[in-house]
N, C-alpha and C positions, 0 to 999 in steps of 0.2 A: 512411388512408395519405396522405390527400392532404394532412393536415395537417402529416405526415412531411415530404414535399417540399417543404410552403409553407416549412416551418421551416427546412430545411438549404438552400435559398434565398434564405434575408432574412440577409443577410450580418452586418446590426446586432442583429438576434436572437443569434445562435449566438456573434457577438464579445462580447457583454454576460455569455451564460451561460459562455462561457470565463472570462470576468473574475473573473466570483461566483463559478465553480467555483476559480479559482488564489486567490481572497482567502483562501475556505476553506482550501486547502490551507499557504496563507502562517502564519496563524493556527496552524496545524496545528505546522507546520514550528518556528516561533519558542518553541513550547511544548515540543517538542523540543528544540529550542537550549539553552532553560534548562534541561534535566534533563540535557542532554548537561553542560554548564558543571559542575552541582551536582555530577556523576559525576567532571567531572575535579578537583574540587578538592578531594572527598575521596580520589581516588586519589591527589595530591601529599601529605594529609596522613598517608595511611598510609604512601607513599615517606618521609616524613619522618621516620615513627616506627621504621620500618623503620630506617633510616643511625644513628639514633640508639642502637638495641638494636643494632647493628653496633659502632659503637663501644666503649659495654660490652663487650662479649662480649670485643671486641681489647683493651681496656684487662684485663681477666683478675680485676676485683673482684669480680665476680659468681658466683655458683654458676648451674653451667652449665644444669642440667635446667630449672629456671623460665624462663629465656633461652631456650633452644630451644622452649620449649611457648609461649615469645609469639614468637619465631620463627614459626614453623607458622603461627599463627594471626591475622598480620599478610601472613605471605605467601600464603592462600586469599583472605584478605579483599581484597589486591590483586589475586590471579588474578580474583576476582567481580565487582572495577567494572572490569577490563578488559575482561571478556564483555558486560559490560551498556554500557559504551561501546563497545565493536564494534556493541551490538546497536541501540542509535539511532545510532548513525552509521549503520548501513544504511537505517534508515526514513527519518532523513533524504534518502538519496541517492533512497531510493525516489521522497517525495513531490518531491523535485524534479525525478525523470525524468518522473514523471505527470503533470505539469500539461496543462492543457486546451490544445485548439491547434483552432482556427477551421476551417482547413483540413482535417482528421484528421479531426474532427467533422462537419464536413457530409458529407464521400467516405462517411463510414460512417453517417452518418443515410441519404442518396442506395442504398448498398449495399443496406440493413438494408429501405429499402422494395421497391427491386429482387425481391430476396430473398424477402420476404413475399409478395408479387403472386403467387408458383408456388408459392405453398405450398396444401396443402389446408386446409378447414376444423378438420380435428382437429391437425393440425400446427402451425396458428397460434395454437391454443388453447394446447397444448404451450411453445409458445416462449413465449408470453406469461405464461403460468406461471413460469417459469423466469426470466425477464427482469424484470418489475414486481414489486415489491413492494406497493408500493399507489400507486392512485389517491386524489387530491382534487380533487373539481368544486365551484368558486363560479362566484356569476356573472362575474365578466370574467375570471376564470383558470381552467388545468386543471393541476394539478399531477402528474407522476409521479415517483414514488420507485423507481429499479430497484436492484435488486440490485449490488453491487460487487464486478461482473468485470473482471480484468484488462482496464486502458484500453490498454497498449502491446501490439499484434499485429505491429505492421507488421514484426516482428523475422523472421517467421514465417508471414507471410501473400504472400509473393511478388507484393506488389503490385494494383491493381487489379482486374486477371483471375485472383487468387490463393484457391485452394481455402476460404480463410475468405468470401469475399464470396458462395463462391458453392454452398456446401453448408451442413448443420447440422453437419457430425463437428466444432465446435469446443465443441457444449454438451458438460457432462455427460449424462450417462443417468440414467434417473430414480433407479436403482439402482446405480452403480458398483461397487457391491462386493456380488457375489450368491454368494462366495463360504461356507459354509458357516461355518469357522473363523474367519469375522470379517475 
């Protein structure tokens, strides 16, 4: 734990791993970007093909049942990349509500050993289950891999003295669902 505090202390520590963690996410985001693009510009080409079987249809050279059945199936194909551009538009806005933030991060590193100090020993086993994924020890580094739980609390945590800093009711249970029917 005391490594805990040495870390969310060293103010150039935690501002570096913000950076790596927002580069990641930059990365993340731009790869996004482009699928998002790719999504709109086959949605223009199906709007296109769409105005075009519009046309037809009002011009009246066409027999109409084949026109209606690319109808249909020009207008699902639009309903589909619109779902699917709604649905990285959202990731998008996710990863850039999540980026890392210096200040955020140390309060909750500072918390998170607060916290542990009153825990018992089967308790701390518990969280740390729950929380790491894995460790890697070399010699001049220690790496941990945690779990990815929601980074934005503060929505929800009423601030420093706020029930998340200062209880566990934020994990899951090891069983959430002990219901019988699934």
């Amino acid at each position: 734990m005391e490594k805990i505090a040495e870390v969310a202390g060293n103010a150039a520590l935690v501002n570096q791993a913000c950076e790596t963690a927002n580069e990641t996410s930059a990365e993340g985001a731009s790869d996004i970007r482009a699928k998002l693009e790719l999504l709109r510009r086959n949605k223009q080409e199906q709007d296109g093909r769409l105005n075009r079987l519009m046309e037809v249809l009002g011009s009246g050279e066409q027999e109409l049942a084949p026109v209606r059945d690319k109808l249909h199936e020009i207008s699902d194909s639009i309903e589909q990349l619109e779902q699917e551009i709604a649905g990285k538009q959202a990731e998008l806005e996710e990863l850039e509500r999540s980026k890392a933030d210096p200040g955020r991060l140390s309060a909750n590193l500072n918390s998170f050993g607060e916290l542990y100090e009153r825990l018992s020993a089967a308790e701390r086993q518990h969280l740390m289950a729950m929380m790491v994924r894995q460790i890697r020890v070399a010699p001049t580094r220690l790496e941990l891999e945690l779990y990815d739980h929601p980074t934005v609390i503060e929505e929800w945590d009423d601030g420093p003295d706020g029930w998340f800093r200062t209880s566990l009711h934020w994990l899951p249970g090891p069983d959430s669902n002990q219901r019988p029917s699934g």
